[in-house]
N, C-alpha and C positions, 0 to 999 in steps of 0.2 A: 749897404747891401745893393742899391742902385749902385754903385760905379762898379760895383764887383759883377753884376750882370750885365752892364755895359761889356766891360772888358771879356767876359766868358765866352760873350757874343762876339766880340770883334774878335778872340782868338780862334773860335769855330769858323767864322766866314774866312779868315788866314785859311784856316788849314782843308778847307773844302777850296782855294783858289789853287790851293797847290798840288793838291792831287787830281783838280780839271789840267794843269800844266803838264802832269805824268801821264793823263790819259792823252793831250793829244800827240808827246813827245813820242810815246812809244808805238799808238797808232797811227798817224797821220808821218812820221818822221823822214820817212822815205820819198814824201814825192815835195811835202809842203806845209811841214811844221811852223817852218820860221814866220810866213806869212799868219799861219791861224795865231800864234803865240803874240804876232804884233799887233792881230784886232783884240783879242782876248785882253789884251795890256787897258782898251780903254771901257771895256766891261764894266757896269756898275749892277750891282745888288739887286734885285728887286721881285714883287713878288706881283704873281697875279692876278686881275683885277676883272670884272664883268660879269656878266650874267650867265649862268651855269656853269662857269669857271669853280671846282671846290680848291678852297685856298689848307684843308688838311684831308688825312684819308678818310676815307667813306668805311662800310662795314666790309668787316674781313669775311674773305672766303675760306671756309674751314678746311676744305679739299686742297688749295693749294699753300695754305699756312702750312699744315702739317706735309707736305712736300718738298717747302723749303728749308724748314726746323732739318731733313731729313738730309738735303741734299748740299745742306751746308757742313754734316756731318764728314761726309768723305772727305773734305781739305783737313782733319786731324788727322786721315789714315794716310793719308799721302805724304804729312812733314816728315821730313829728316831731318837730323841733329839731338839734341835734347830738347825733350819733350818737357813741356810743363803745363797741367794741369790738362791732360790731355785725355778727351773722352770714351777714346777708344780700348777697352781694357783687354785686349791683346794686342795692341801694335806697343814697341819699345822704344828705345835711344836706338840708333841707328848712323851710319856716316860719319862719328865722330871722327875720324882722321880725314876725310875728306880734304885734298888739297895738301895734304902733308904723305909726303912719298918719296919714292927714289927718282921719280924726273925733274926733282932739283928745286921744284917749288915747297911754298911755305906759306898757305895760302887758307885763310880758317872759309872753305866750303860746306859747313857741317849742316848750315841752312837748306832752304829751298825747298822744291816739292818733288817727290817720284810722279815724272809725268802721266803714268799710267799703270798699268798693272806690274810690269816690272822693277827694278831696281837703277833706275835711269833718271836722270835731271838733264833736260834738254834746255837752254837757252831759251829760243822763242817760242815755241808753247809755253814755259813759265811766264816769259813778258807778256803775250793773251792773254793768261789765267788773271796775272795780276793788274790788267789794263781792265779786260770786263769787271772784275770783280773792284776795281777803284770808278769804275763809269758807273757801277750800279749803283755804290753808295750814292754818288753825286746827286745821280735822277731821282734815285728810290729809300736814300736813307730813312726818308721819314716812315715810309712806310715798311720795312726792313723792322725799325722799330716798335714800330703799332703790333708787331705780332713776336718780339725780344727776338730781334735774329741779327739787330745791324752791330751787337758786339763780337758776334761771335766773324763777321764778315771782316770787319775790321780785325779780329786775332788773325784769321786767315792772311793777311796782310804785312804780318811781324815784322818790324825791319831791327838789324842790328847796329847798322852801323851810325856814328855820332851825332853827324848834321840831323839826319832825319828823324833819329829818335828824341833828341833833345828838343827838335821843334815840338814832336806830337808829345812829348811829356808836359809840355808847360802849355799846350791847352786841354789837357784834362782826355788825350783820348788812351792813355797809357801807354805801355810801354811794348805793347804786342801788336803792331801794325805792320804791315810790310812782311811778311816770313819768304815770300818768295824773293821780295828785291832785294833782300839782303843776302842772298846768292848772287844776284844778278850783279852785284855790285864788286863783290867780292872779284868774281867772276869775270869782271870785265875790264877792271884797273890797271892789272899785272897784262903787262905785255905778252911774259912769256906763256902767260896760260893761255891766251888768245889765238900765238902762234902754236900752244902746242895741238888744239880743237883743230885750228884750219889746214894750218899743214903737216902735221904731222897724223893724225887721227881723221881729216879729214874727209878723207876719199872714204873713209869706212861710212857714213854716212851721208853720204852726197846723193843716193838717189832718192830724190825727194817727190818723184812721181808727178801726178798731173796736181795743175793750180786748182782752187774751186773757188768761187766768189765771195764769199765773207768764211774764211775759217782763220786757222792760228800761222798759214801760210799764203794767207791773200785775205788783204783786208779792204780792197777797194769800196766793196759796197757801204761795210762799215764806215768808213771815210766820207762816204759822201752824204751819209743822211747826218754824221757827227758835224759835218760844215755848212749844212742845208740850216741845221741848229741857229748859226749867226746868223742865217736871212732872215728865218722867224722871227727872232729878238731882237738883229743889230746891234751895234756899235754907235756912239752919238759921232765919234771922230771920222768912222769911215767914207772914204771917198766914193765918187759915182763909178768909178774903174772900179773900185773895190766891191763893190757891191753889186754890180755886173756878174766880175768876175764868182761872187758867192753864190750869185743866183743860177749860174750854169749847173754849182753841184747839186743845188736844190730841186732842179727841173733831171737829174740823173737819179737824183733818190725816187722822183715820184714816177719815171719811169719804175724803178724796182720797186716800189710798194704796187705798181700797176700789175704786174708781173706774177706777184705773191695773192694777190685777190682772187681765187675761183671764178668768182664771176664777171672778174674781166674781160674784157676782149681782146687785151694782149695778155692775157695767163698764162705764166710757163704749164710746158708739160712735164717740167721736170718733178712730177710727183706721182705719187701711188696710186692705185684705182680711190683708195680709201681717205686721199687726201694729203696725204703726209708728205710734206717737202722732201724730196729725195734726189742726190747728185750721184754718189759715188756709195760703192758697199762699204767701205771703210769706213767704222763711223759715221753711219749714216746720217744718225741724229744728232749729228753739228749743225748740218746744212740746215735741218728744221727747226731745230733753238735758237740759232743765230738770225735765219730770217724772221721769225716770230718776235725774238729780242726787238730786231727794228723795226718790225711793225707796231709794236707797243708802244715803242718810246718815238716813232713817226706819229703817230693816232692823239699822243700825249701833249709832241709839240703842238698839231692841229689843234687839239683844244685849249692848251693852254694861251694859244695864240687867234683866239677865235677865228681860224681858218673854218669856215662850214665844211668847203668841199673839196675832195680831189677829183680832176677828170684824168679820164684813162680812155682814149682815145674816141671821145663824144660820149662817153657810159660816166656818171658822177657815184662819188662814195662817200663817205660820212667816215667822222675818225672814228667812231663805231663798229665799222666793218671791217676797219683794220685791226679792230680788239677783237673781234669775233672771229677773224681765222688767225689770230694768234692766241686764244684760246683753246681751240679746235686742235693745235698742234700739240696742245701741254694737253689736253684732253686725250688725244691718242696714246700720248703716253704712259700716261697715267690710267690707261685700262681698257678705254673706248677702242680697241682697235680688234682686226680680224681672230687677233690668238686669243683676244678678252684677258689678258694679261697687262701686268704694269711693270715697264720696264728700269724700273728704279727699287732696288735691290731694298725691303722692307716695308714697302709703298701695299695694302692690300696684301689678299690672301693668294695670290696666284705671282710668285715674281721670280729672277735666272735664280738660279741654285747653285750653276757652276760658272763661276764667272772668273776668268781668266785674269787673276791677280794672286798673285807671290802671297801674299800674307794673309790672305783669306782664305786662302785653298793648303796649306801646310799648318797642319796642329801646333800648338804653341808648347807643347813638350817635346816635342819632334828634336832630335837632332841632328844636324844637316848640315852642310857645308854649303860655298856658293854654288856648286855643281853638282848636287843632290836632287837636285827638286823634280825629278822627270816623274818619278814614282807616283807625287802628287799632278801634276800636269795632267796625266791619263787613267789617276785615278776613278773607278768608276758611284763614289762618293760624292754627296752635297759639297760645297765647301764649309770644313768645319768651323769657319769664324767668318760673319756675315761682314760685307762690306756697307755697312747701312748706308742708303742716301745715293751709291755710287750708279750713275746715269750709264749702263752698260752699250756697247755701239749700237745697236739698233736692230729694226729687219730689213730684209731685202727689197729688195723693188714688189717682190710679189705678197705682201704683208708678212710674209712668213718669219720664224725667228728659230734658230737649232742651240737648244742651251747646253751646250757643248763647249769642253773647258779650253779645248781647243781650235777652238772655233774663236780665235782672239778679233777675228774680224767684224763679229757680232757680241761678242758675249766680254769683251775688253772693256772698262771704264776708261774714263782721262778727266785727268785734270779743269782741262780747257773746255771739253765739253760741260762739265760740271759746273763749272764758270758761267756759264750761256743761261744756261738751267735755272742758275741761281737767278743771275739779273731778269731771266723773263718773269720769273715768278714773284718777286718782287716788283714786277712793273703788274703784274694783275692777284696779288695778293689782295690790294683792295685798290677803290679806286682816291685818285689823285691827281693832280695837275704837278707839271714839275715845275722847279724854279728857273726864272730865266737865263742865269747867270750868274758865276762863283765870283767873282772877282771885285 
């Protein structure tokens, strides 16, 4: 029985070293993968040590256990393909031909996720959905578990194809990991379907509008508190260039955790009279999830790394304060805010009703064609099949919210956001120190 728990154990720290390598392949890839992939190589295990350091989770918060129970629910309404065991008892199969057509391909896309309310699988917002929701197990499995929610994250995850399922079968985490990569893989192989997205379909979606600082189409911020990560813990091999150079991203994240504090002295103003992180009306509640996200798991490394303090331009702050306005964020959502509603569709007695998504808002005896559905779109009806769990866009700058089905600007779930959602709530489901290192 010991060497079978030995080995259980060396194939779980395997397969948490490989999915820190997909998180920082797919976030960081763009400017400086190869470099974080070469320190991560001399990574060793280990767990934390000192005084007020908790080496497992603390007591669960009931408000946001049931939150996350809820919001980990939408990644079933979203798969595509064949459905198995799947909780949603009106969503169906779906996509099965997907990649089999008359433009010549032969291509099994019957995976992946509908990015948001429509009938749509977008490439990089699914690589987001599946980057946050692999970074959160990493930081917050454990706790993900303490409240039964880190299998169903992992289902979310499913992967089809051989390498990577056969890896995660022979350590025991099943055969349901990866659901979106195994789109992306499919997806990305075949040459001709690459060419046929970029130039031939292309231009149909090319306006891709303005950047924001941490979402599913700008991930710098994220990037730099994810690399700030090896200044905290290091590397035994790294050199003093090397560590220089790490320390520049570490001194840019604490600019943005400075930023994200109220009561800083460089505080944006990019938020609501009520507090709430606010960029852009599109989905608003990205910006807020995602900055909260890395305020939690900034707050997390500080303690786990017994860092006391951050300064934010002569004013000091405690990782404390960083959990406390990333609380304050999932707090608003969850109810505390101007409309005294919770924006997470089954959350509370007060939440959207018509929330702009295909299969929530169209009866499950209906019958319909793809170019049917207008009828339900401006129907002046609830939607008759609840999207439990789904994180609808948000409100406006002025706290306000119009639960209008047509109103996709606000009353639209996504994926990606849901993603955000999941990992922050997981970072304050209860409390925990994370580990310092997969590899």
């Amino acid at each position: 029985m010991g060497v079978e728990n030995q080995k259980k154990e060396e194939d779980q720290t395997k397969s948490k070293g490989w999915l820190w390598w997909l998180i920082v392949l797919v976030l960081a890839s763009m400017v400086f993968a190869a470099a974080v992939l070469t320190l991560l190589k001399n990574f060793k295990h280990s767990n934390p040590s000192g005084p007020g350091v908790p080496d497992h989770p603390g007591p669960i918060v009931a408000e946001y256990a049931n939150a996350l129970g809820m919001a980990m629910q939408f990644f079933d309404i979203q798969k595509s393909g064949k459905l198995v065991d799947d909780r949603v008892w009106w969503r169906g199969d779906s996509g099965l031909q997907d990649g089999i057509g008359s433009d010549g391909m032969d291509l099994d896309l019957s995976k992946g996720m509908y990015d948001a309310g429509d009938l749509v699988k977008f490439g990089f917002p699914m690589a987001f959905t599946a980057t946050i929701l692999s970074w959160a197990i990493l930081e917050y499995g454990d706790q993900m578990n303490s409240v039964n929610q880190l299998g169903y994250a992992q289902d979310s995850l499913n992967v089809s194809f051989p390498q990577v399922q056969e890896f995660y079968n022979s350590t025991g985490y099943g055969d349901e990991l990866l659901w979106a990569a195994a789109w992306l893989y499919h997806a990305t192989r075949d040459e001709s379907y690459l060419s046929y997205v970029t130039e031939i379909n292309g231009q149909a979606f090319a306006n891709w509008g303005s950047l924001s600082w941490f979402s599913w189409d700008d991930k710098h911020a994220g990037t730099q508190v994810l690399l700030s990560r090896i200044n905290f813990f290091g590397g035994k091999e790294m050199t003093v260039t090397e560590n220089v150079d790490i320390q520049m991203y570490r001194k840019t994240a604490e600019i943005i955790m400075c930023g994200l504090l109220p009561d800083s002295p460089t505080s944006t103003s990019s938020r609501t009279q009520n507090g709430l992180i606010w960029v852009i009306e599109w989905h608003s509640l990205q910006h807020s999830m995602a900055s909260a996200f890395l305020a939690v798991l900034y707050s997390d490394y500080m303690l786990t790394s017994q860092t006391e303090m951050l300064y934010c331009d002569g004013k000091s702050f405690k990782p404390e304060d960083l959990r406390k306005f990333a609380m304050s964020q999932v707090d608003y959502v969850l109810g505390k805010n101007p409309m005294e509603m919770s924006y997470v569709v089954g959350y509370g007695s007060n939440f959207p009703q018509y929330v702009h998504h295909r299969g929530s808002s169209i009866p499950v005896d209906a019958e319909t064609g793809c170019k049917d559905g207008f009828k339900w779109l401006y129907s002046p009806k609830p939607n008759p099949n609840e999207a439990i769990g789904a994180l609808v866009g948000g409100p406006f700058f002025n706290d306000t919210y119009n639960d209008v089905r047509n109103n996709s600007m606000q009353t639209e779930p996504s994926t990606y956001n849901n993603a955000l959602f999941v990992a922050l709530l997981s970072g304050l489901v209860t409390t925990s120190s994370v580990v310092q290192s997969f590899s």
